[in-house]
C-alpha positions in Angstrom: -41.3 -137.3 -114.7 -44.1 -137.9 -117.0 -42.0 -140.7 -118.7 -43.4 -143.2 -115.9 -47.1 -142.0 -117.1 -46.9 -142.3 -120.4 -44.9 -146.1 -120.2 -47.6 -147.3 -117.9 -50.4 -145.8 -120.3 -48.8 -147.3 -123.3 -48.8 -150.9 -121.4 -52.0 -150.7 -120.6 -53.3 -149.7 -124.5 -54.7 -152.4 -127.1 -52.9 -153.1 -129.4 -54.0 -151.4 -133.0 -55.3 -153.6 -135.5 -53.5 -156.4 -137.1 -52.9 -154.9 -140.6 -50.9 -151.9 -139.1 -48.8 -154.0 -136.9 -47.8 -155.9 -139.7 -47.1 -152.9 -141.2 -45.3 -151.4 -138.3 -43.2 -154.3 -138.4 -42.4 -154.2 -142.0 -42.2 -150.2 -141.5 -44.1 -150.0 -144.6 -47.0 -147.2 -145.2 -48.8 -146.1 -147.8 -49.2 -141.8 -148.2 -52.4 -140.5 -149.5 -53.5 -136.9 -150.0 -56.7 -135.7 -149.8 -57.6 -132.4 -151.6 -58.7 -130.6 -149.0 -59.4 -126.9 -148.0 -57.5 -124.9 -147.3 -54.3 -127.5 -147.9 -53.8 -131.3 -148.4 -54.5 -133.8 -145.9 -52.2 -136.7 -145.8 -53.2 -139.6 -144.2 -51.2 -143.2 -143.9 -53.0 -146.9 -144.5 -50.8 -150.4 -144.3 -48.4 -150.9 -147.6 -50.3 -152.2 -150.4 -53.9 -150.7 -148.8 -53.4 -147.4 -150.6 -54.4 -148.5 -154.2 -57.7 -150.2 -152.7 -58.6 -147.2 -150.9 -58.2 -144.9 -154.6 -60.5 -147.8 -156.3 -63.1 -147.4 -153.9 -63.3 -143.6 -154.0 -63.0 -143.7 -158.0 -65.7 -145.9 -158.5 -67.9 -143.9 -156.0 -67.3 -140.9 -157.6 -68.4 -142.3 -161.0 -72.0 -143.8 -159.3 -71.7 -139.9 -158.4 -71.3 -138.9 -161.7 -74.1 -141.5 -163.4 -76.5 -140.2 -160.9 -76.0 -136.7 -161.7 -76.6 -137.4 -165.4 -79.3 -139.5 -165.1 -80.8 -135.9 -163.8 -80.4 -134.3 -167.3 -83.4 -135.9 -168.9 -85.7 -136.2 -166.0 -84.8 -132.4 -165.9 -85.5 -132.2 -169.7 -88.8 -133.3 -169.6 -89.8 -132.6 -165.8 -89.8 -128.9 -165.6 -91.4 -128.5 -169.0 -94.4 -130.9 -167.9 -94.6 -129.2 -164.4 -94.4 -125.8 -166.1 -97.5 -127.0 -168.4 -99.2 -128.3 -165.3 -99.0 -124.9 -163.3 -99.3 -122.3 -165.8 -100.4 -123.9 -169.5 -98.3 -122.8 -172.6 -96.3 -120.2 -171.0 -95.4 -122.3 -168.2 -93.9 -125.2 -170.7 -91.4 -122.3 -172.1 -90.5 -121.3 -168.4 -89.9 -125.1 -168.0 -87.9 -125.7 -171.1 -85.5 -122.5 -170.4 -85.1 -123.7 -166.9 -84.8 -127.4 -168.0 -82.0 -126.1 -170.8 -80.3 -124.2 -167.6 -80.1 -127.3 -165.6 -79.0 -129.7 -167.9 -76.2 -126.9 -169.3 -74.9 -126.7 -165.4 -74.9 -130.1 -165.3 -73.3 -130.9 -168.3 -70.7 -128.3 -168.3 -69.8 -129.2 -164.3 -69.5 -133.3 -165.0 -69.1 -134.4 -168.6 -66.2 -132.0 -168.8 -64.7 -134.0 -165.7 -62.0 -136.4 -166.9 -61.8 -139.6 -165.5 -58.3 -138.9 -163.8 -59.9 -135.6 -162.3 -62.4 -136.8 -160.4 -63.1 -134.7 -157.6 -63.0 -136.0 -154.1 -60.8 -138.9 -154.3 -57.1 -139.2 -153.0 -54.0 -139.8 -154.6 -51.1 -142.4 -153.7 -48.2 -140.1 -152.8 -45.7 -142.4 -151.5 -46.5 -146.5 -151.6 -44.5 -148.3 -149.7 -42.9 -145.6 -147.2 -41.1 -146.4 -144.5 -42.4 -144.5 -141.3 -39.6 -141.7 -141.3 -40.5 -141.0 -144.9 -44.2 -141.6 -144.5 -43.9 -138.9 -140.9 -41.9 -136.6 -143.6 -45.5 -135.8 -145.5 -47.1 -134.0 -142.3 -50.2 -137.1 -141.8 -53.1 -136.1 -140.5 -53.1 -139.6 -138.8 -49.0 -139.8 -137.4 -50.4 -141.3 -134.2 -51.7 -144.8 -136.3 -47.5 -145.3 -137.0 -46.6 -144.4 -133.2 -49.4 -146.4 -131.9 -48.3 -149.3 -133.8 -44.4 -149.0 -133.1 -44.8 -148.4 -129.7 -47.1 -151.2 -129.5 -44.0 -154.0 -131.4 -41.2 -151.5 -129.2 -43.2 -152.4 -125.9 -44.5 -156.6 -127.0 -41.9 -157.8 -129.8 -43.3 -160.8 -129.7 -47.0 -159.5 -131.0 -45.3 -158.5 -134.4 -47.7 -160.8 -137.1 -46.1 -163.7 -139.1 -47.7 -162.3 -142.1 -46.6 -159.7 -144.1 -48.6 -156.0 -144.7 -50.6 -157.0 -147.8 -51.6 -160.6 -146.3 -52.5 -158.6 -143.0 -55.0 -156.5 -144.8 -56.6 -159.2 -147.0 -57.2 -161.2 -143.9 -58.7 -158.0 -142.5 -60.9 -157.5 -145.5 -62.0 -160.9 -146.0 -63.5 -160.2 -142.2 
């Protein structure tokens, strides 16, 4: 009974944007997990949108990291000079012990970080996946794939000329 309902909702639904319709039509996904409590989130973008997604989270996680360091020597010289200001001589050694404990925190939490550990950012699972394969993973996001082949099931003729990756760029480039 509810078939009716849900055929005349899905007529009356945009359409989902460009790049996952060409994807759709291709059947091509890309799987990324995000480390995530208490398990991994997976989550599926167009085919060849996966490794642009990693590239932005990587090279935010790194401004992270500069930023973070950059707080070791204005810790360094900050609390010593604050301690001076509030309680003379003693107060520099409370500053320097405190300055030594932040910048050791600091340290020990990000310089020990390698570059392929950084925190935060997902990983490519699967690139490529066709939707079965991609559903297979558990996604967070399932409905984007149903959306978009309901959407080509219901209009065949709305499938793009273009394939996945062009889809994106043109996307991208706004």
């Amino acid at each position: 009974m509810n078939e009716g309902v849900t055929d005349a909702s899905a007529v009356d639904r945009e359409p989902p944007e460009e790049p996952y319709l060409a994807a759709a039509a291709a059947d091509r996904w890309d799987v990324l997990r995000y480390d995530e409590d208490p398990e991994p989130v997976h989550r599926v973008l167009p085919a060849g949108a996966g490794s642009a997604v990693v590239g932005t989270y990587e090279r935010r996680a790194r401004s992270r990291r500069r930023l973070v360091l950059a707080l070791v020597p204005i810790a360094a010289v900050g609390l010593p000079a604050a301690g001076w200001l509030l309680a003379g001589t003693l107060g520099i050694a409370v500053g320097a012990v405190l300055a030594a404990v932040t910048a050791a925190v600091i340290v020990r939490r990000h310089v020990g970080e390698d570059e392929e550990e950084l925190t935060d950012v997902p990983e490519v699972v699967d690139a490529s996946a066709d939707g079965a394969t991609a559903r297979a993973y558990g996604l967070e996001n399932e409905a984007t794939i149903a959306d978009a082949e309901a959407y080509l099931a219901e209009n065949p003729g709305a499938a793009p000329d273009r394939s996945p990756e062009e889809a994106l760029e043109a996307a991208q480039r706004g």
